[in-house]
C-alpha positions in Angstrom: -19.0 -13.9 -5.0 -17.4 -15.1 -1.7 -19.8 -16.5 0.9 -19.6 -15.5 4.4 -19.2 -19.4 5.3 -15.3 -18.5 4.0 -14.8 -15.2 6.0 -12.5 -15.7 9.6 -15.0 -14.9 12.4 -13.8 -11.2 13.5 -16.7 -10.7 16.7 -16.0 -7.7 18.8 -13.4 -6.1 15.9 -13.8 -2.8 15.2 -13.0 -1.5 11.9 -13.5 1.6 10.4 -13.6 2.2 6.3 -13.3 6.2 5.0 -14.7 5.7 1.5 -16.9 2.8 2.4 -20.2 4.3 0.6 -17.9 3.5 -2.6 -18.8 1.0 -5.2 -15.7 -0.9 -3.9 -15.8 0.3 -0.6 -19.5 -1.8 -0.4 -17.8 -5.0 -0.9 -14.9 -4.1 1.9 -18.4 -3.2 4.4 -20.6 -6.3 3.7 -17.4 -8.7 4.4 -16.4 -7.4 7.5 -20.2 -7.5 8.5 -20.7 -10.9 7.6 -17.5 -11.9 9.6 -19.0 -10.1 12.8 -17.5 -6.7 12.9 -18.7 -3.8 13.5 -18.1 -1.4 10.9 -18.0 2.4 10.8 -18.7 4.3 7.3 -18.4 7.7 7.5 -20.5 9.7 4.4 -20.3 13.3 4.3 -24.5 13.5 4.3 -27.7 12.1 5.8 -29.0 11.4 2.6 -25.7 9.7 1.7 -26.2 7.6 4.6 -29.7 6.3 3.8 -28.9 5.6 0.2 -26.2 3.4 1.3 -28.4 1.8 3.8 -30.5 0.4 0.8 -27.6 -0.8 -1.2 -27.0 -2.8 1.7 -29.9 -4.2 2.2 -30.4 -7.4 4.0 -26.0 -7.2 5.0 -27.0 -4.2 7.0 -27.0 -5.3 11.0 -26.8 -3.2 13.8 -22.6 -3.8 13.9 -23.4 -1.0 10.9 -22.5 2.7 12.3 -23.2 5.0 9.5 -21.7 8.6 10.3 -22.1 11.4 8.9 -18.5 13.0 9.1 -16.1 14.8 6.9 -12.7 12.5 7.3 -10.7 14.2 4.4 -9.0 16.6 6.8 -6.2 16.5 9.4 -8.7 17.7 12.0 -11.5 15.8 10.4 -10.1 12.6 10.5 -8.4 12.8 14.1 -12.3 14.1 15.1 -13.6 10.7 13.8 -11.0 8.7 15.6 -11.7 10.3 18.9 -15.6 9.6 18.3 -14.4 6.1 17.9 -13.2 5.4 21.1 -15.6 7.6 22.5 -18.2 5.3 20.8 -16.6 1.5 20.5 -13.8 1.9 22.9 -11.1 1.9 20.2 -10.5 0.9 17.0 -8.8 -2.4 15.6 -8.2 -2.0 11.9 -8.6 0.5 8.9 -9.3 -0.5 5.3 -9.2 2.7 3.2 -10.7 2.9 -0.2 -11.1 6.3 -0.7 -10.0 7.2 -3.9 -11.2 8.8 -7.4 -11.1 8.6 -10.6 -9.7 11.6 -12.7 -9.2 11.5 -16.5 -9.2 14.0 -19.8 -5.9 16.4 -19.6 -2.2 15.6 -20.4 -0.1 16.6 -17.5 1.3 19.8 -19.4 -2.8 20.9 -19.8 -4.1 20.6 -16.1 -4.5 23.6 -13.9 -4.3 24.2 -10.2 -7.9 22.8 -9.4 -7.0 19.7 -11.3 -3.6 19.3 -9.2 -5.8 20.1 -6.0 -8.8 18.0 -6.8 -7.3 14.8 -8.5 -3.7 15.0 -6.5 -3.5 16.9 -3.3 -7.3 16.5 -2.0 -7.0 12.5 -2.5 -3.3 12.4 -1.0 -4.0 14.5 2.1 -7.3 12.2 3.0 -5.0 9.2 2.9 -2.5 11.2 5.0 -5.0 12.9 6.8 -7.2 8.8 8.2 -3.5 7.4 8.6 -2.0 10.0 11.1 -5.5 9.7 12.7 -6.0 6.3 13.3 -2.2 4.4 13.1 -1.0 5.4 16.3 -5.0 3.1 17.8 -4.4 0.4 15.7 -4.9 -2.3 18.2 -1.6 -4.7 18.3 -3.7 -7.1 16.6 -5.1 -5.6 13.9 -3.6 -4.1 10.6 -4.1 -0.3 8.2 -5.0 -2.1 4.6 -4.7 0.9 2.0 -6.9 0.1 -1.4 -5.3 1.5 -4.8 -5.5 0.8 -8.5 -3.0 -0.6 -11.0 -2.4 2.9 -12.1 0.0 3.2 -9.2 2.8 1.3 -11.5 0.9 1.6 -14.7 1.3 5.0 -16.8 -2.3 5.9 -18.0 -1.9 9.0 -20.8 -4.7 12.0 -20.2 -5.0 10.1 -16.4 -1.7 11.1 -14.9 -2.3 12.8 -11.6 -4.1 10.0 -10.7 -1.3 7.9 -11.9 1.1 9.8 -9.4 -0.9 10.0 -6.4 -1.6 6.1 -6.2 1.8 5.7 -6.7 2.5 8.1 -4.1 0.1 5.7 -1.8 2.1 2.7 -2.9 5.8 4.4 -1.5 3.6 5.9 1.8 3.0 2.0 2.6 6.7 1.3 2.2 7.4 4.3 4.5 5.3 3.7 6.9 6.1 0.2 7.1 9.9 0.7 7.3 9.2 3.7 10.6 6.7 1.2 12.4 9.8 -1.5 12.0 7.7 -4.5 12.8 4.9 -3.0 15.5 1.8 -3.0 13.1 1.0 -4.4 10.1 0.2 -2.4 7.0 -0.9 -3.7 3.4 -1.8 -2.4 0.1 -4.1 -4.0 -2.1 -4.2 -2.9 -5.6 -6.5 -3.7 -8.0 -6.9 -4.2 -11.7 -10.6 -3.8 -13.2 -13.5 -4.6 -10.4 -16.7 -5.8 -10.4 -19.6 -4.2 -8.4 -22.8 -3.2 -8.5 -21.9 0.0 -11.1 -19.5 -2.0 -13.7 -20.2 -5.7 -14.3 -18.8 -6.3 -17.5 -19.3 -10.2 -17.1 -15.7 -11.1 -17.4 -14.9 -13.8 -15.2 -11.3 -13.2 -14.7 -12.4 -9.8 -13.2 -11.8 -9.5 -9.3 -15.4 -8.5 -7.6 -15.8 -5.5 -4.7 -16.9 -8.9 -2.5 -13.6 -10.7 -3.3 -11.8 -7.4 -2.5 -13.5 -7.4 1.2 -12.8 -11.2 1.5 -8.6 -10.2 1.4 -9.1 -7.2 3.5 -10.9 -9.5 6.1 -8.5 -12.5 6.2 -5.8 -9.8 6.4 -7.3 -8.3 9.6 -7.2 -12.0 10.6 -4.0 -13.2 10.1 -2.2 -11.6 12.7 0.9 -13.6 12.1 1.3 -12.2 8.7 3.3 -9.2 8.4 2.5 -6.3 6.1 2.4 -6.8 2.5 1.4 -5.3 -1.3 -1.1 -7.8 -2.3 -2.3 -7.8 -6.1 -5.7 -8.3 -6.8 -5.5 -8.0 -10.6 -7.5 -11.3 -11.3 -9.1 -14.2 -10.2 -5.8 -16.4 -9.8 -4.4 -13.6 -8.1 -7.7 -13.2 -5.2 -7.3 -16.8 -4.5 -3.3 -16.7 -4.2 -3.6 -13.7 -1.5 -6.5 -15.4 0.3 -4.4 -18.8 0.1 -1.5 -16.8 1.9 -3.2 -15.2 4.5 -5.4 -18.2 5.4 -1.9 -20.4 6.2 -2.4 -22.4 3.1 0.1 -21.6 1.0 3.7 -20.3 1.8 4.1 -16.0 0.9 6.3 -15.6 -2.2 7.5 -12.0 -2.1 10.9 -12.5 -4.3 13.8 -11.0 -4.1 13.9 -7.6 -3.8 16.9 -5.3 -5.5 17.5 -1.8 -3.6 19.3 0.9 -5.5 20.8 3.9 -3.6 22.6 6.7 -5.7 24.3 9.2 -3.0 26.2 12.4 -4.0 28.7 12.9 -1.6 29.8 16.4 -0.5 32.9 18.3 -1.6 36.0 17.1 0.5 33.4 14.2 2.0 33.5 11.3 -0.5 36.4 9.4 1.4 34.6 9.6 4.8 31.3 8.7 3.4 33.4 5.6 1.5 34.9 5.1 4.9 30.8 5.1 6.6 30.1 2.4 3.7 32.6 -0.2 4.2 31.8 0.4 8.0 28.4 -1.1 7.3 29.1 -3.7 5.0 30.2 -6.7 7.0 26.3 -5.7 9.3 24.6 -5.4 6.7 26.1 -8.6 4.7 25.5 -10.5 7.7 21.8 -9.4 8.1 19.8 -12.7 7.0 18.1 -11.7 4.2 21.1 -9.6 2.5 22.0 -11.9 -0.9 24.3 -9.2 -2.0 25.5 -5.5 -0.9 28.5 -3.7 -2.9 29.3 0.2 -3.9 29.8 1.6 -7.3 31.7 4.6 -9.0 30.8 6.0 -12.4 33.4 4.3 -14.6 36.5 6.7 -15.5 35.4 9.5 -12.7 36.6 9.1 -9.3 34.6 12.1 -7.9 31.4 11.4 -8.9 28.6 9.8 -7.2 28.4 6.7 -5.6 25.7 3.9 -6.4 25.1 0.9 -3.4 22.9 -1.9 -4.4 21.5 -4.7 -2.2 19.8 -7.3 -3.0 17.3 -9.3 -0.4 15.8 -12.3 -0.1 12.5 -10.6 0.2 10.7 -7.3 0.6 10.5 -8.1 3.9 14.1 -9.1 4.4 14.5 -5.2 3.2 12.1 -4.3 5.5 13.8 -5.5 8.8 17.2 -4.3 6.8 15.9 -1.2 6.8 15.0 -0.9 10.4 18.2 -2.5 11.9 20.1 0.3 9.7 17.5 3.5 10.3 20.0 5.3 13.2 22.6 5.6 10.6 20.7 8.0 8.1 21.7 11.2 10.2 25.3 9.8 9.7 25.1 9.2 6.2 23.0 12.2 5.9 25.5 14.5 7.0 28.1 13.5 4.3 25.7 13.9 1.6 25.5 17.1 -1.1 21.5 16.4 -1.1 19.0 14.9 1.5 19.3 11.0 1.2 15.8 9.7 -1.2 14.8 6.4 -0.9 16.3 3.3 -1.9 14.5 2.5 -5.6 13.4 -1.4 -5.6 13.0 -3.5 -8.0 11.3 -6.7 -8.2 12.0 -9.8 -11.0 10.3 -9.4 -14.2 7.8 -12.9 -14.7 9.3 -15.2 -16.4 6.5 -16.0 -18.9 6.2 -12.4 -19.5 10.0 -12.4 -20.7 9.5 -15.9 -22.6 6.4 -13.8 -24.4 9.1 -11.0 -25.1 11.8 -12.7 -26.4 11.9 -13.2 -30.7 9.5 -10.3 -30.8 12.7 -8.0 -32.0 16.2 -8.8 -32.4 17.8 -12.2 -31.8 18.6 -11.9 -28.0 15.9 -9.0 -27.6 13.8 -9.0 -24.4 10.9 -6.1 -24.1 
């Protein structure tokens, strides 16, 4: 556990954190008390409220604004925000760990209260504190989401959970990419936590405290841009509090972008034409390490596939602001609505060195 000696002094910031009362939501509360915010936990009852008030304990201070508010709606959450600058003057940063866990039905066996319940309810609440409380933010501060693993990691009879933190995960991207630079917005998504409800006593296991410490030195380093930050283990808590203290360098990797666009009838050649138009920009953008189109092999009527490859993710950030008033363009040659680029990071090389001589000579899982 993290001592508040190690926190960035944050006086005067005011943070607000929807699913605070949580397990991991308690460790995001305590550090932002101990670095001198204050801190506003909405709970949905009084009782609520007071039971949280003796988990706390001795970390509760007066900087502690315990509401008792429903947040999980559109009108909800823009009801809390308004009471926030009614009450504090504004609001700085957001850390949301509101989340769920939903397990027991393959995705072929759920019904529409599962869909609703373990899909739609935790996706609007997400949707619902960001629309609320983005267009605040202070300059200064930053919007810190709080997922699980199971955003890229398939768990079987756990699916809708599954999809909606991987919905989350592309909602960051998003958002990142519209505010092109203006405020910062991280993930951080964890692997198994310790708190005060699970504590199997393995050491390599991230704690709820650790989880606060990142969430705080993010509000803090205002110089660092938004990022995904995984918290899956010890080594990787310390790497993510080593970047956004200054002490170590961030190490994103390159990022690979893949575009497949189905061109109208009669449009392919002016949608070609659109693409080579754009090549020598986007070639010349800093971070572009590569940028070229593709045709199925043997059919000349097909669809077309672009891929780009960037120094970082947030080399294909900037990319994809500097390039954002030519969607309508490309938009309007295309058979279907343009989807997002799919990205793709490097696979670790020591898990391919694990991989390889498992199968086949040459094989690589």
């Amino acid at each position: 556990m993290h001592s508040s000696n190690a926190l960035p002094d944050l006086p005067g910031r005011r943070v607000v954190v929807p699913g605070g009362t949580g397990a991991v939501g308690e460790g995001v509360v305590r550090s932002y008390l101990a670095a001198g915010a204050d801190v506003v936990v909405p709970t949905r009852t009084q009782e609520r409220a007071e039971e949280f008030r003796r988990v706390l304990g001795d970390a509760e201070t007066d900087r502690l604004h315990l509401v008792v508010h429903d947040y999980t709606t559109f009108a909800g959450a823009e009801q809390l925000a308004e009471e926030m600058e009614r009450r504090l003057g504004g609001v700085d940063d957001v850390v949301a760990p509101i989340g769920g866990w939903w397990a027991g039905k393959r995705l072929w066996e759920i019904d529409e209260s599962d869909w609703q319940n373990a899909f739609v309810g935790l996706a609007a609440a997400h949707v619902a504190v960001l629309r609320a409380f983005l267009p605040r933010l202070n300059a200064r501060g930053a919007y810190t989401l709080i997922v699980g693993a199971s955003a890229f990691t398939p768990v079987p009879g756990s699916g809708l959970v599954s999809m909606e933190q991987a919905a989350l995960l592309m909602m960051r991207q998003v958002v990142e990419a519209e505010v092109a630079g203006q405020q910062r917005v991280f993930a951080l998504v964890l692997g198994p936590v310790r708190t005060r409800l699970v504590d199997s006593g393995d050491p390599d296991w991230v704690s709820a405290d650790q989880v606060g410490a990142v969430a705080v030195a993010a509000s803090a380093a205002a110089a660092v841009g938004g990022l995904e930050i995984r918290l899956r283990s010890q080594a990787e808590a310390d790497e993510a509090l080593a970047v956004l203290q200054g002490d170590q360098p961030i190490r994103t990797g390159a990022v690979v972008a893949v575009s497949t666009m189905e061109p109208k009838n009669g449009r392919r050649e002016d949608l070609l034409e659109v693409l080579a138009e754009l090549a020598p920009q986007i070639r010349a953008e800093p971070g572009c390490l590569h940028y070229s189109v593709h045709r199925a092999r043997g059919d000349a009527d097909g669809p077309l596939l672009v891929i780009q490859r960037f120094a970082s993710i947030e080399a294909f950030t900037e990319h994809s602001a500097s390039v954002a008033d030519q969607i309508p363009r490309i938009a309007a040659l295309l058979a279907t609505p343009p989807m997002p680029p799919t990205l793709f990071e490097p696979v670790p090389q020591s898990a391919l060195i694990e991989c390889v001589g498992n199968g086949e000579k040459g094989h690589v899982c």
